[in-house]
C-alpha positions as CSV (number, residue, x, y, z in Angstrom):
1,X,0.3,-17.8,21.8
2,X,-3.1,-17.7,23.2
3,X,-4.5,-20.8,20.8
4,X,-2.5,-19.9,17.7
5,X,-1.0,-23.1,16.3
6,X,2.1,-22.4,14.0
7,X,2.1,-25.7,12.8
8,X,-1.7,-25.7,12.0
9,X,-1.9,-22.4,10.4
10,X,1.4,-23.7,8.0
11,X,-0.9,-26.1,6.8
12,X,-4.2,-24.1,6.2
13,X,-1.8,-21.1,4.7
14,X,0.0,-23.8,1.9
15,X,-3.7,-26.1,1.1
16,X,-6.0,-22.4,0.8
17,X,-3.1,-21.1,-1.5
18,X,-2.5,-24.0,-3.6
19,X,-6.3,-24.6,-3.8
20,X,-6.8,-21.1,-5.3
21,X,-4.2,-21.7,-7.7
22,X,-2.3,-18.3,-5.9
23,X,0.8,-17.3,-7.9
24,X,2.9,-15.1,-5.8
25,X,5.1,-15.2,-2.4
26,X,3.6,-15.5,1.6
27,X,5.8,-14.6,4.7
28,X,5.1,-14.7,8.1
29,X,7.2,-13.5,10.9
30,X,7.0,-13.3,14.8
31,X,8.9,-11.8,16.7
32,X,10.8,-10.6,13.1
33,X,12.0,-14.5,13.2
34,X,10.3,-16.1,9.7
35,X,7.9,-18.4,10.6
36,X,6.3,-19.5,7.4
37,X,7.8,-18.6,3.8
38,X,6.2,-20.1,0.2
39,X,6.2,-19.1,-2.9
40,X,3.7,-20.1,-5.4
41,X,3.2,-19.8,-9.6
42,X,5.1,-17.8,-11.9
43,X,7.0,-14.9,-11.7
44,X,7.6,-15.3,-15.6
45,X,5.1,-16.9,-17.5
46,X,6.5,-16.6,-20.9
47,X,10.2,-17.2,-19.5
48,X,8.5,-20.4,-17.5
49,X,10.4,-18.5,-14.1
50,X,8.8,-19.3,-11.3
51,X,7.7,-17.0,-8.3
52,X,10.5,-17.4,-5.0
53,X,10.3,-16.1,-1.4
54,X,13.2,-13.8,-2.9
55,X,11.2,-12.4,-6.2
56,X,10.3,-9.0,-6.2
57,X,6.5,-7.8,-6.5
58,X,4.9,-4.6,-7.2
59,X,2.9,-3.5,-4.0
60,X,0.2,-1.5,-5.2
61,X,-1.2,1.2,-2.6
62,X,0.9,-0.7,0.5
63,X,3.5,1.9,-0.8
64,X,1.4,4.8,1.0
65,X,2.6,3.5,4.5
66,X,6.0,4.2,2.7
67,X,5.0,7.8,2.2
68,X,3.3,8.1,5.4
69,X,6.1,7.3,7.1
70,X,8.8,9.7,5.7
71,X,6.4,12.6,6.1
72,X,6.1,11.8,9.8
73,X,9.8,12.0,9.8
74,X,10.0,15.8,8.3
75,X,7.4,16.1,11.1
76,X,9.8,14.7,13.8
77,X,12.6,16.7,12.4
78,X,10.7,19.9,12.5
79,X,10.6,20.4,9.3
80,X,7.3,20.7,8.4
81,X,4.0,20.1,10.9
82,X,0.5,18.0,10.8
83,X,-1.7,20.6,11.1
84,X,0.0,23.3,8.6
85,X,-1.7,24.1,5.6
86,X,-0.6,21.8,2.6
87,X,-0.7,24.5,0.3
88,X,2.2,26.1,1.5
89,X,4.2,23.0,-0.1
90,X,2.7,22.4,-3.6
91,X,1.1,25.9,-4.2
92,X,3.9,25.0,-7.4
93,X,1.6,22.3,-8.3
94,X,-1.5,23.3,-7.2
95,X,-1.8,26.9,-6.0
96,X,-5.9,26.6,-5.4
97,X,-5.4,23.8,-3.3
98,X,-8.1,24.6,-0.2
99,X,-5.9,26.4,2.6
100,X,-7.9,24.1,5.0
101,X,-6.7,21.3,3.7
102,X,-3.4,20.1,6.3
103,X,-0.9,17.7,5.9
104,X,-2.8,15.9,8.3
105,X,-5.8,15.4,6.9
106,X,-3.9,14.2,3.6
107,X,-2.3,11.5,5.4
108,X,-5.6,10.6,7.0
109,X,-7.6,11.0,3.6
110,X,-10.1,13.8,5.4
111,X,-9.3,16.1,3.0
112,X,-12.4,16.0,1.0
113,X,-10.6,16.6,-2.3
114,X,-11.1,15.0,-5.8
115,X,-8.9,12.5,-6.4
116,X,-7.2,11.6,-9.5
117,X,-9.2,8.8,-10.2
118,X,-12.3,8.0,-7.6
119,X,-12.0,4.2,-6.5
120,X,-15.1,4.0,-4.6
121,X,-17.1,4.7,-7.5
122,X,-19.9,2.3,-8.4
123,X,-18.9,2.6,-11.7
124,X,-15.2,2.5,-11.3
125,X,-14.4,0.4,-14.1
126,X,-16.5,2.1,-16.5
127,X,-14.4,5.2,-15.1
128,X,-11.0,3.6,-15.5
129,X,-11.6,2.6,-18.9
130,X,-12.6,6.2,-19.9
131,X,-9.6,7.6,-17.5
132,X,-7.3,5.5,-20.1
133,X,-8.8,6.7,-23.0
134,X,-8.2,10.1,-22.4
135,X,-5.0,9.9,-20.4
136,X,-2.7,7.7,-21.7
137,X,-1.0,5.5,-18.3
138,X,2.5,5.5,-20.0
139,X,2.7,9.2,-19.3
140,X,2.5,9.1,-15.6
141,X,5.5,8.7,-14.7
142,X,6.5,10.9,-11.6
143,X,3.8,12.6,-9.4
144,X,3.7,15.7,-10.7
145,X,2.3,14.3,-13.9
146,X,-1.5,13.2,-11.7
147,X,-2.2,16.8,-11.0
148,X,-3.8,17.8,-13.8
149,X,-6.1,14.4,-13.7
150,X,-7.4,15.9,-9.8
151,X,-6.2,19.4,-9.3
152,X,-9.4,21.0,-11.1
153,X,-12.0,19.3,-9.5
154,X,-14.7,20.0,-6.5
155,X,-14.2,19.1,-3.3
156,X,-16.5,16.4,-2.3
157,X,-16.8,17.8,1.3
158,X,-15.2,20.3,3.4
159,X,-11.3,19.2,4.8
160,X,-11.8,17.0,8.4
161,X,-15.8,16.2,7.6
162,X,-14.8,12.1,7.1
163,X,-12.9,10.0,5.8
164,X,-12.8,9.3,1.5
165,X,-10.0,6.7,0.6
166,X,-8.0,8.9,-1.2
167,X,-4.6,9.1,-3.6
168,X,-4.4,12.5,-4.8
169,X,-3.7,13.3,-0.9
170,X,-0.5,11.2,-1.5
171,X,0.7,12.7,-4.5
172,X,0.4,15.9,-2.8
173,X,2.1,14.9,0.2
174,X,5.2,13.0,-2.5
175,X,5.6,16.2,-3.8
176,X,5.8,18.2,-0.6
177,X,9.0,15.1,0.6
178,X,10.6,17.0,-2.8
179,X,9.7,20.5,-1.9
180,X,10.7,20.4,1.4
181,X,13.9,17.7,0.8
182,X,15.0,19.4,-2.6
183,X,15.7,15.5,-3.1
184,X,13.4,13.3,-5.0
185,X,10.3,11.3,-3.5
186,X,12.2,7.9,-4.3
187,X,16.0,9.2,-3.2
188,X,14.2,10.2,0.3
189,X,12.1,7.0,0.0
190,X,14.5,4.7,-0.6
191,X,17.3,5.9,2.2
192,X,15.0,7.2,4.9
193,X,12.6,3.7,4.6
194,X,14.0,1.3,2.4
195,X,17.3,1.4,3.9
196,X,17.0,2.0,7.5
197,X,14.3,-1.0,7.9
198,X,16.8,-3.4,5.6
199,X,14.6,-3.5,3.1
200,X,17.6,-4.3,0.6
201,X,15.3,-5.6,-2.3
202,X,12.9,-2.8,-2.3
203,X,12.7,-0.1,-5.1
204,X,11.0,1.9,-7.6
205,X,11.6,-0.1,-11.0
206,X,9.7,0.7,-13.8
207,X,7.6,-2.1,-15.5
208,X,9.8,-1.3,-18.4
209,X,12.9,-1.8,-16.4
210,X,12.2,-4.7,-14.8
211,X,15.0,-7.3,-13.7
212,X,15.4,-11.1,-13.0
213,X,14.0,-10.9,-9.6
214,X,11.2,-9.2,-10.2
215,X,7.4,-10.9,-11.0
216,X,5.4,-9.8,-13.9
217,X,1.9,-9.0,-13.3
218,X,-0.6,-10.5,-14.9
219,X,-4.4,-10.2,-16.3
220,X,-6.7,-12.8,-16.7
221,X,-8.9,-12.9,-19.2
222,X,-12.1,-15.0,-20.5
223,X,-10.4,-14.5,-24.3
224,X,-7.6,-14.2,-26.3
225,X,-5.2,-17.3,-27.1
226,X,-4.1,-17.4,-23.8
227,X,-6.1,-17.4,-20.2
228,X,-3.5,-14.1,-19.1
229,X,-2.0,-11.2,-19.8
230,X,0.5,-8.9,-19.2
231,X,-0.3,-5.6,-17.3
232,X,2.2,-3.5,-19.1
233,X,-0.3,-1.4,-20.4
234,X,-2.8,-1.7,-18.2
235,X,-1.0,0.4,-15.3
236,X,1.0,2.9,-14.4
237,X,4.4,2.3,-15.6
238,X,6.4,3.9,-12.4
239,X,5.5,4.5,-8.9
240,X,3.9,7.3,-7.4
241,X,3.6,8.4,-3.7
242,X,0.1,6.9,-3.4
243,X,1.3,3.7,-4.7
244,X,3.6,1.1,-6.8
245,X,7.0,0.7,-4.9
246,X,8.3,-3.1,-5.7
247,X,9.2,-5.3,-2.5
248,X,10.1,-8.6,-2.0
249,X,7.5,-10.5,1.2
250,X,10.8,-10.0,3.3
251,X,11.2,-6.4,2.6
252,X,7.6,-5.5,3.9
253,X,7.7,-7.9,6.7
254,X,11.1,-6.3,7.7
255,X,9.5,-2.2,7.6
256,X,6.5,-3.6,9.7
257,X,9.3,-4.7,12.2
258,X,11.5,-1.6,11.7
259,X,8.3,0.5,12.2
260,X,6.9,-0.3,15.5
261,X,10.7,-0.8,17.0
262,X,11.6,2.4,16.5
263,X,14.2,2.4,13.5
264,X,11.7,4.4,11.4
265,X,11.2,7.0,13.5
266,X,11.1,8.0,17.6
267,X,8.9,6.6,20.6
268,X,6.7,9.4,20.3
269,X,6.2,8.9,16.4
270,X,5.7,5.6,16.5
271,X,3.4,5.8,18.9
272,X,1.1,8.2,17.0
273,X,2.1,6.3,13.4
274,X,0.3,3.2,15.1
275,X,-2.6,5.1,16.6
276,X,-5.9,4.8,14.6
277,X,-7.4,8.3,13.7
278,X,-10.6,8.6,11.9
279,X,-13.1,5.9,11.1
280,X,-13.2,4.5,7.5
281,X,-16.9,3.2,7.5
282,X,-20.0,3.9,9.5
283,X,-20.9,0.1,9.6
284,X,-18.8,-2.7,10.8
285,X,-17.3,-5.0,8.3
286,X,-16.6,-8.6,8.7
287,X,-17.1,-8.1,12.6
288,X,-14.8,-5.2,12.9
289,X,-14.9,-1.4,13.2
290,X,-12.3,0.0,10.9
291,X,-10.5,3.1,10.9
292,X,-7.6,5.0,9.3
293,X,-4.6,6.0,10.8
294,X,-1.5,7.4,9.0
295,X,-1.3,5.4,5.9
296,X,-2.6,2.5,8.0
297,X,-5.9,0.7,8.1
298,X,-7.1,-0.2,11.6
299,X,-9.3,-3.6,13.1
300,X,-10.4,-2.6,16.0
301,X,-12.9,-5.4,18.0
302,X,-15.9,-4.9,20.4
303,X,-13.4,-3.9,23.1
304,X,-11.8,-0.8,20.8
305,X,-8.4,-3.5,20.3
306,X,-6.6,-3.6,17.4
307,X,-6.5,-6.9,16.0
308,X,-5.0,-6.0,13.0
309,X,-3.2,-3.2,11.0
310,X,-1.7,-2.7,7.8
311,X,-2.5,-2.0,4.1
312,X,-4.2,-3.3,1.1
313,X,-2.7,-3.0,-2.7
314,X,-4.7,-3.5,-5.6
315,X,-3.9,-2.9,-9.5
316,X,-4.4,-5.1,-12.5
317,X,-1.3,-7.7,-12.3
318,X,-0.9,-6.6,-8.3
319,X,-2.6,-8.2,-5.3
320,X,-0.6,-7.2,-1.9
321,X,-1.5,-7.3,1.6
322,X,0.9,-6.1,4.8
323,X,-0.8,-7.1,8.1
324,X,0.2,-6.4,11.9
325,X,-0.8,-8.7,14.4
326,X,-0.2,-7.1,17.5
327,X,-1.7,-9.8,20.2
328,X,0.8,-12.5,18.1
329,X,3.4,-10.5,17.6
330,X,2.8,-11.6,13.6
331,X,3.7,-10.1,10.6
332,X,2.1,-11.0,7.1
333,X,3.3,-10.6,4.0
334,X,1.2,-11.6,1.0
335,X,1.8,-10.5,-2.7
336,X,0.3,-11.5,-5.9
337,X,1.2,-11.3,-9.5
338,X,-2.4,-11.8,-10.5
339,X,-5.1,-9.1,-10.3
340,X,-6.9,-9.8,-7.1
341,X,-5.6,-12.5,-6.2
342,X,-4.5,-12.0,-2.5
343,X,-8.1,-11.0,-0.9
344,X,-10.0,-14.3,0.1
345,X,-6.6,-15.7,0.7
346,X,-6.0,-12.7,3.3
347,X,-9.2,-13.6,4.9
348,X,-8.3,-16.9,5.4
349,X,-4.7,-16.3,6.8
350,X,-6.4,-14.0,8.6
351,X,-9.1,-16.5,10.1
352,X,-6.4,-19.1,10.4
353,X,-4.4,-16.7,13.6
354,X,-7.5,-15.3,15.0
355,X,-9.6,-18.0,14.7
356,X,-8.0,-21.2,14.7
């Protein structure tokens, strides 16, 4: 394996995860075989349940390859192409949507368009505390419901200029998988993705309708009588397209297989699904130059390699990470039921197969 040392990185996963007190489940597969599998803290605090490699978890903006995924397969089919005006399926929605603006450059997040709420922003908190004043979370409940929060807003530069991480792009592109499906974004979802990858414990749960198997997220907090709390009104209470599909660490481990073996969608697909497109940052970070694909983020090294691809997923109670190792043949899984939780740990794992 080139240096990796399973037996090693079991050891530096379990002491970093234990030592930051991490409450949630890891998975690691190669070859789709399960090479390391923990779970850590509790899936219930008030119940005293505690987290297991079969609890589910919310999976924050990971849910975007999801998305990403079942418009490239309209694409394949024929149904719809990249480079055809998005418009043309939510002018319903959003009829003064820029006729530039492509399905492609939504799944890329080039599109230049406000987005429902801006997560770059310096002042993002600030922003999301004012965002929840005004527009009470409990009401978004289907993507429809986030237009009005984006779909009056300037564009912040013309469609294909850059990159500008980006959700209202996946909204839009969740409600074109309706227009052009006449099913719902979670029916096509959940048997075009979930299904076909054998992601049997994934879904679309409300936090109101959770069941036994699935983690609550939690908040910590510097007061109050206890040091968390829950997140149930501190987020969205059903998923979107941009974001909040519940998965167990075997059911994203198990789509990051299905993907790049061709069960999700054709050779040709696949190929461009894995294929970095526009860069995210004009500066390296951490050593690597990072760019976006289709609902992927990128690693590429001085010799234009990917080391790494997946997706990130952050919102209060929800810490997720889905990483592709190509040159190991590894697959991580990493999801938290704290708020950020799952970064410096990420780094770690990471450091602990590239860098051992």
């Amino acid at each position: 394996m080139d240096g990796f040392d399973p037996v090693g990185f079991e050891g530096t996963v379990a002491e970093r995860a234990e030592s930051a007190e991490f409450s949630g489940a890891i998975r690691v597969t190669r070859g789709g075989e399960p090479l390391f599998t923990r779970a850590f803290g509790m899936a219930s605090r008030r119940w005293a349940v505690p987290n297991t490699p079969r609890t589910g978890f919310r999976v924050a903006s990971v849910s975007k390859t999801f998305t990403a995924v079942a418009v490239l397969q309209l694409v394949e089919a024929g149904w719809i192409r990249l480079d055809d005006p998005l418009v043309d399926y939510v002018r319903e929605h959003m009829p003064r949507l820029d006729p530039r603006v492509t399905v492609r450059h939504a799944l890329t997040m080039t599109s230049g368009i406000g987005d429902w709420f801006e997560e770059g922003s310096a002042e993002w908190e600030a922003a999301w505390t004012a965002l929840t004043e005004s527009h009470p979370l409990y009401l978004l409940r289907g993507n429809k419901d986030y237009v009005p929060l984006f779909g009056g807003k300037e564009a912040h530069f013309p469609p294909g200029e850059r990159h500008l991480y980006n959700g209202a792009g996946y909204i839009l592109l969740g409600l074109l998988i309706e227009a052009v499906t006449g099913r719902s974004f979670e029916e096509v979802v959940t048997e075009e993705v979930f299904a076909r990858a054998g992601m049997s414990g994934a879904g679309f749960p409300a936090l109101d309708e959770l069941g036994p198997d699935v983690a609550e997220g939690y908040l910590t907090t510097a007061t109050g009588a206890t040091p968390y709390r829950t997140n149930h009104y501190a987020t969205t209470p059903r998923a979107a397209a941009d974001g909040g599909a519940t998965c167990t660490a075997a059911d994203l481990t198990a789509f990051s297989h299905a993907l790049r073996h061709g069960r999700l969608l054709d050779e040709e697909m696949t190929r461009l699904a894995l294929t970095p497109q526009v860069a995210e940052y004009e500066k390296k970070i951490r050593g690597y130059r990072w760019m976006y694909g289709f609902g992927l983020s990128h690693l590429l090294d001085d010799d234009e390699t990917v080391v790494r691809w997946g997706h990130t997923g952050e919102e209060d109670g929800v810490s997720a990470r889905l990483f592709h190792y190509p040159r190991y043949d590894l697959d991580v899984a990493l999801l938290g039921n704290v708020s950020w939780s799952a970064g410096e740990l990420g780094w770690a794992i990471h450091g602990a197969i590239v860098d051992p």
